[in-house]
C-alpha positions as CSV (number, residue, x, y, z in Angstrom):
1,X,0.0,0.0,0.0
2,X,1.1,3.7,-0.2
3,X,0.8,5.2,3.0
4,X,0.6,8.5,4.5
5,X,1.3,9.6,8.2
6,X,0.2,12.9,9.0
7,X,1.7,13.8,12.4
8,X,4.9,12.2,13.2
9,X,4.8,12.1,17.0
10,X,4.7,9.3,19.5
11,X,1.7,7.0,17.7
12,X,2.6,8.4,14.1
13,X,6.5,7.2,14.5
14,X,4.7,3.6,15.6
15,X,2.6,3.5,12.5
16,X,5.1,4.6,9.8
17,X,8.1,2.4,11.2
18,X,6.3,-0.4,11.6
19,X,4.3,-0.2,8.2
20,X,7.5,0.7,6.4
21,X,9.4,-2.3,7.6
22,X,6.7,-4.4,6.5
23,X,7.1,-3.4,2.9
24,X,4.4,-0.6,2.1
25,X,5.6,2.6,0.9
26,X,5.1,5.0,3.4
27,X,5.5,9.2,3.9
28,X,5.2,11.5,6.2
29,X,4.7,15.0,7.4
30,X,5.6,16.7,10.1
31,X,5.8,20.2,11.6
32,X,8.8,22.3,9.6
33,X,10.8,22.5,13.1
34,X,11.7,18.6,13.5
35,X,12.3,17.8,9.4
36,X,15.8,18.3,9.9
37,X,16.3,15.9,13.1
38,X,13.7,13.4,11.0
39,X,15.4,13.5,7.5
40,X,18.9,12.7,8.8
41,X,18.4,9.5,11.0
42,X,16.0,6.3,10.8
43,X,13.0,5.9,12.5
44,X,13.1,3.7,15.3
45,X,10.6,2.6,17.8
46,X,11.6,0.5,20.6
47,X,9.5,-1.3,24.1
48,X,7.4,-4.1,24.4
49,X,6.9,-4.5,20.9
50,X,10.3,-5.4,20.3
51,X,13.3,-3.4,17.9
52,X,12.0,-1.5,14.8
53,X,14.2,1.0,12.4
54,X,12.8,2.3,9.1
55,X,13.8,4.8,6.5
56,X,10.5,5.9,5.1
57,X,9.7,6.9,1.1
58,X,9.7,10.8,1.7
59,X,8.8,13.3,4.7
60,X,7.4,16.9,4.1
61,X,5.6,19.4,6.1
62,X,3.8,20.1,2.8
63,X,1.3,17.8,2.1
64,X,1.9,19.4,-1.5
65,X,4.9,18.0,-2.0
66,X,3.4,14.4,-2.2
67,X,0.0,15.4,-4.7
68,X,1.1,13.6,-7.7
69,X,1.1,9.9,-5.5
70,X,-2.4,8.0,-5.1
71,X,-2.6,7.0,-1.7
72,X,-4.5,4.0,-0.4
73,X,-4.2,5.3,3.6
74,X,-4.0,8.2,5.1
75,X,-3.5,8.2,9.0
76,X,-4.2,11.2,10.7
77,X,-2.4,11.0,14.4
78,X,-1.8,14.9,15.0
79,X,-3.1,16.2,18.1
80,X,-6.8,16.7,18.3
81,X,-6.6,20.5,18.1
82,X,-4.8,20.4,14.6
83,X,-7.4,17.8,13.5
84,X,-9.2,20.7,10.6
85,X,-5.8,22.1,9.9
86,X,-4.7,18.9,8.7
87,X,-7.8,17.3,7.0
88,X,-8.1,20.5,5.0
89,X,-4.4,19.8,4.0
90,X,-4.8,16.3,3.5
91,X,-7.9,16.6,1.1
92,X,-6.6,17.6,-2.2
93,X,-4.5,14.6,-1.9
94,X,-7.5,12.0,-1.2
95,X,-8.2,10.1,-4.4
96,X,-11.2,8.2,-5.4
97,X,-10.0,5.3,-3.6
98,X,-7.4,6.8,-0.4
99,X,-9.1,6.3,3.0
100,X,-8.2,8.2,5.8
101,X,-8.2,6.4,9.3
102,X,-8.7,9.1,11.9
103,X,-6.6,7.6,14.6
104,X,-6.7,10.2,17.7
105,X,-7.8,10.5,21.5
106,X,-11.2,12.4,22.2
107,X,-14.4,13.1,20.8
108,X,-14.6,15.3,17.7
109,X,-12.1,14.4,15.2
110,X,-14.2,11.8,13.2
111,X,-16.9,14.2,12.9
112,X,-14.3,16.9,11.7
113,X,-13.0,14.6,9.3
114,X,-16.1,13.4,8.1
115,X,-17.3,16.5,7.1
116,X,-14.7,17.5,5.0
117,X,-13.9,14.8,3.4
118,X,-16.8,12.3,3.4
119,X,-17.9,9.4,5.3
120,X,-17.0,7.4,2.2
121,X,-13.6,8.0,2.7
122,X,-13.3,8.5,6.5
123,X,-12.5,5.4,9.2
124,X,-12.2,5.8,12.9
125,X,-9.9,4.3,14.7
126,X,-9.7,3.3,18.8
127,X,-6.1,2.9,19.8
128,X,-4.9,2.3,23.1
129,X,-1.9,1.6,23.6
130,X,0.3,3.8,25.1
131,X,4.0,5.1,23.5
132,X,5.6,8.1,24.1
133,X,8.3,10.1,22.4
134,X,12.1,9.5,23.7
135,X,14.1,12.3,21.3
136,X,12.4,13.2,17.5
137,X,12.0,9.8,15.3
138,X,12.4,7.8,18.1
139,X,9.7,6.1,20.1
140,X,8.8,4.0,23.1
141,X,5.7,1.3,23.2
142,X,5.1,1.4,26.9
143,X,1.9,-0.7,27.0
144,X,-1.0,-1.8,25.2
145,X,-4.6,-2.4,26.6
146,X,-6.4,-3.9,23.5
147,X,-5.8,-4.3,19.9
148,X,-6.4,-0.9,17.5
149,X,-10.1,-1.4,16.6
150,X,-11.2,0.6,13.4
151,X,-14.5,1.1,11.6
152,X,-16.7,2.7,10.3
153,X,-19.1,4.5,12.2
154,X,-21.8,5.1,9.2
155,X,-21.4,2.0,7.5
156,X,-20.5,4.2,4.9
157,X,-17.4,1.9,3.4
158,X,-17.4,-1.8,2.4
159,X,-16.7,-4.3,5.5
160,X,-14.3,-5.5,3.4
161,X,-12.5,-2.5,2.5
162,X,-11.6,-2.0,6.1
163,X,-10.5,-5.4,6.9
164,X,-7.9,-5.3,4.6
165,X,-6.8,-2.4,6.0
166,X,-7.1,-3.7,9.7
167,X,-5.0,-7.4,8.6
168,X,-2.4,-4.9,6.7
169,X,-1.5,-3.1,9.8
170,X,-1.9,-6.1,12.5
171,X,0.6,-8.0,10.0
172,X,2.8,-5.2,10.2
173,X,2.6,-5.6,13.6
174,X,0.4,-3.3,15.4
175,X,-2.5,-5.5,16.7
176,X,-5.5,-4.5,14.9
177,X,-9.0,-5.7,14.2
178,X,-12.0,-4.4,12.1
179,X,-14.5,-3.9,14.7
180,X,-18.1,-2.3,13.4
181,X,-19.0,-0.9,17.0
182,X,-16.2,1.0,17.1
183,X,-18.0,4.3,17.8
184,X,-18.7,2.7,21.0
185,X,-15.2,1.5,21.7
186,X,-14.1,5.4,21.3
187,X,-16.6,6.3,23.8
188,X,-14.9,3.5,26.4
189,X,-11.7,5.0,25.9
190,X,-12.7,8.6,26.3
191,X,-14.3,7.4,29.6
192,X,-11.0,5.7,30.4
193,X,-8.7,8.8,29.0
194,X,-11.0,11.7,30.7
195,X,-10.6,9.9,34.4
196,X,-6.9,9.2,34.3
197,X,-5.6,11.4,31.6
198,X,-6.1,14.8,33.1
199,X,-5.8,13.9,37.1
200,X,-2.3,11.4,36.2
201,X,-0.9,15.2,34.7
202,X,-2.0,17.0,37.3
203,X,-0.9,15.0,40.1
204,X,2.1,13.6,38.0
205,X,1.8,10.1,38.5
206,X,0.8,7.0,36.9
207,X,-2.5,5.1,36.3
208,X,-2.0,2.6,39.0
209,X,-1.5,5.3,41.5
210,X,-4.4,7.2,41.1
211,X,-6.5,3.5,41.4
212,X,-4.8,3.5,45.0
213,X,-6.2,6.3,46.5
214,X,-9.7,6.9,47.9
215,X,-9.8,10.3,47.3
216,X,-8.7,9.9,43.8
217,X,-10.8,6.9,43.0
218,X,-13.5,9.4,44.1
219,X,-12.7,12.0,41.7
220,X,-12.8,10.0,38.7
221,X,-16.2,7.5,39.5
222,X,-17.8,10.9,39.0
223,X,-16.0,12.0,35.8
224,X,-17.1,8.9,34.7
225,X,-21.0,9.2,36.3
226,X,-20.8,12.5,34.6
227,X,-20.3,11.3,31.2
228,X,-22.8,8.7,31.2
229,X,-25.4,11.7,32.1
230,X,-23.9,13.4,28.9
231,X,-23.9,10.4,26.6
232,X,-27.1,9.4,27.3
233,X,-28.6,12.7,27.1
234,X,-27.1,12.7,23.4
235,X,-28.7,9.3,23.0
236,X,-25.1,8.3,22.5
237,X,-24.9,4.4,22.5
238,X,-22.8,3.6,25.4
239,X,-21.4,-0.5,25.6
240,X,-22.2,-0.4,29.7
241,X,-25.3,0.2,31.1
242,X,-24.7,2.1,33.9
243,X,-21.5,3.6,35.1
244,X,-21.0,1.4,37.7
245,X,-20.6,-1.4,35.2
246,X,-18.2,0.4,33.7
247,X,-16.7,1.8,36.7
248,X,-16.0,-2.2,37.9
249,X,-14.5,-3.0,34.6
250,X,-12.3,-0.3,35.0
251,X,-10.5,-0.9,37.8
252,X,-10.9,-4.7,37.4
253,X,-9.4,-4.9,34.0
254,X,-8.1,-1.7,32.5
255,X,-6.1,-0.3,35.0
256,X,-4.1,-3.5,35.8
257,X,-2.5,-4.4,32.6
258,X,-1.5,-0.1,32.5
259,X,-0.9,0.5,36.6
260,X,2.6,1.8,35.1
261,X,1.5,3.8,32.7
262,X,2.1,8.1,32.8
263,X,-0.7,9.7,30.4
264,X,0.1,11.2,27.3
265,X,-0.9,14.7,28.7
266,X,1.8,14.2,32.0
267,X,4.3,14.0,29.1
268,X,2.8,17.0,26.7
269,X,3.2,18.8,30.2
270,X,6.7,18.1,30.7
271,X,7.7,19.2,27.5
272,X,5.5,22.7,27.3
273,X,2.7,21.1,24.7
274,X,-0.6,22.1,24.4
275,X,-2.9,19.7,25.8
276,X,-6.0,17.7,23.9
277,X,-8.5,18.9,27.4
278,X,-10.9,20.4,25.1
279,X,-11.5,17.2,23.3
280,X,-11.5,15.0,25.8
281,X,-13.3,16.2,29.4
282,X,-13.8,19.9,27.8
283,X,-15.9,17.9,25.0
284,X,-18.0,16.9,27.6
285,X,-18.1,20.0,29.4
286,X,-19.2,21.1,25.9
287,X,-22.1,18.8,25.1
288,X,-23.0,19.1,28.6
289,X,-24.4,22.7,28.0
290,X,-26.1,22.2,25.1
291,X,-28.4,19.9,27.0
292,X,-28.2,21.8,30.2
293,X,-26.8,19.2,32.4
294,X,-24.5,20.4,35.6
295,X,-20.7,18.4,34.8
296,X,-18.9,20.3,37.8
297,X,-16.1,17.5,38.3
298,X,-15.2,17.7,34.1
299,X,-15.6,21.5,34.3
300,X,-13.3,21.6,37.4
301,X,-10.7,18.6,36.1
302,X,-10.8,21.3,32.5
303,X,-10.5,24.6,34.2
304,X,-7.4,22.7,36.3
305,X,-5.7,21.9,33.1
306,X,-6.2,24.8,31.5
307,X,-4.2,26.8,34.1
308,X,-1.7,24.2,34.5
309,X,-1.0,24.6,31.1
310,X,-1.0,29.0,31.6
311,X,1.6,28.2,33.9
312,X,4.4,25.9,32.3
């Protein structure tokens, strides 16, 4: 396949490395300030998924640059808050047959995408597992909950279409599966990345820490209570019942197998990023209002990061 990355961070370094060592042709872009770091030295991604070193087929910050080649795949894996920059970038380059797999944290960036480009062409992707950058075009995979799940939300593209996709990038190895509730699956991990993301940054510690403590524990059963109000307000379809369903699974099986894990925000902290709060608990803080439903943990745990982030 011919492949484009858009966003060559922690989860886009994964993608591209791994998809150019199995074979497909693969590109990149990537903000103007690290092409020099990322044009002179491999790729590499190292952790639990083993040793991994790839030169990819060309990297740009100018989508431009790579117009004339028919891509199959698009990933998107910039930060939420680029997510229109860079589909409005991307779309002169999608063909009749590229797809773009929107593979992000937080609510919003499918419908973004969507829009602009068609449900046709657009997949969504749930990933969770967790890697984090060490230096530019070099990664770690720190730990993995589940395999990627993509879909599409719409049934707006083949079955088919998208398991190829899926088997291309789990051979490649990233564990991936085509999943058509996958909608639903985003919606678990914003439940799981709104209580642990923002509070693990705040506090600066990891996911199995914040399960320890009452007071903690406290904090984010009513994130979570909180966004169950929300979703089902928006007659959003939920795959638990009730939050305490969800709440049991969480600490029963999610936060085990990533007790060691720092969020991705802790580390966008450290090194003076901008931080994805407004698509995450700032989302719900968002849909919240429009149906006039009182969120005061998310708009506390939103207003927290916010400042935190005024004063790196």
């Amino acid at each position: 396949m011919r492949i484009l990355v858009f966003g060559l961070g922690a989860l886009g370094t994964v993608f591209a490395t791994f998809l150019k060592e199995a074979g497909h042709r693969v590109y990149g872009i990537a903000k103007e300030k690290y092409l020099k770091d990322l044009k002179s030295k491999p790729l590499e991604v190292f952790g639990i998924w083993g040793e991994h070193r790839a030169v990819l087929d060309g990297i740009s910050s100018n989508p431009e640059d790579f117009k004339d080649i028919n891509f199959d795949l698009i990933i998107i894996t910039v930060k939420s808050y680029d997510t229109e920059k860079a589909v409005k970038q991307i779309k002169p380059l999608i063909k009749e047959n590229t797809l773009v797999l929107v593979a992000q944290n937080g609510y919003g960036n499918y419908e973004i995408v969507s829009k602009e480009i068609g449900k046709e062409h657009t997949i969504l992707g749930r990933v969770i597992f967790g890697s984090r950058i060490i230096e530019t075009g070099k990664a770690e995979v720190t730990v993995i909950a589940d395999p990627t799940r993509i879909g599409q939300p719409d049934n707006a593209i083949p079955e088919e279409k998208i398991k190829e996709i899926a088997e291309a990038i789990d051979k490649a190895g990233v564990p991936t599966k085509y999943d058509k509730n996958v909608y639903k699956l985003l919606w678990d991990k914003i439940l799981y990345n709104c209580a642990l993301n923002p509070l693990g940054a705040i506090l600066e510690c990891n996911y199995g820490t914040l399960a320890e403590h009452e007071e903690t524990r406290k904090i984010m059963n009513n994130i979570i209570k909180e966004i169950f109000e929300v979703a089902n307000a928006h007659n959003i379809e939920l795959n638990w019942k009730t939050p305490e369903e969800y709440i049991n699974h969480f600490y029963e099986n999610l936060i085990p197998p990533t007790a060691e894990h720092f969020p991705s925000m802790y580390h966008d902290l450290k090194a003076g990023k901008r931080l994805e709060i407004d698509a995450l608990n700032g989302a719900i803080v968002r849909l919240a209002k429009e149906k006039n439903i009182d969120v005061p943990v998310n708009e506390t745990i939103t207003e927290l990061i916010k400042t935190k982030e005024k004063l790196i």
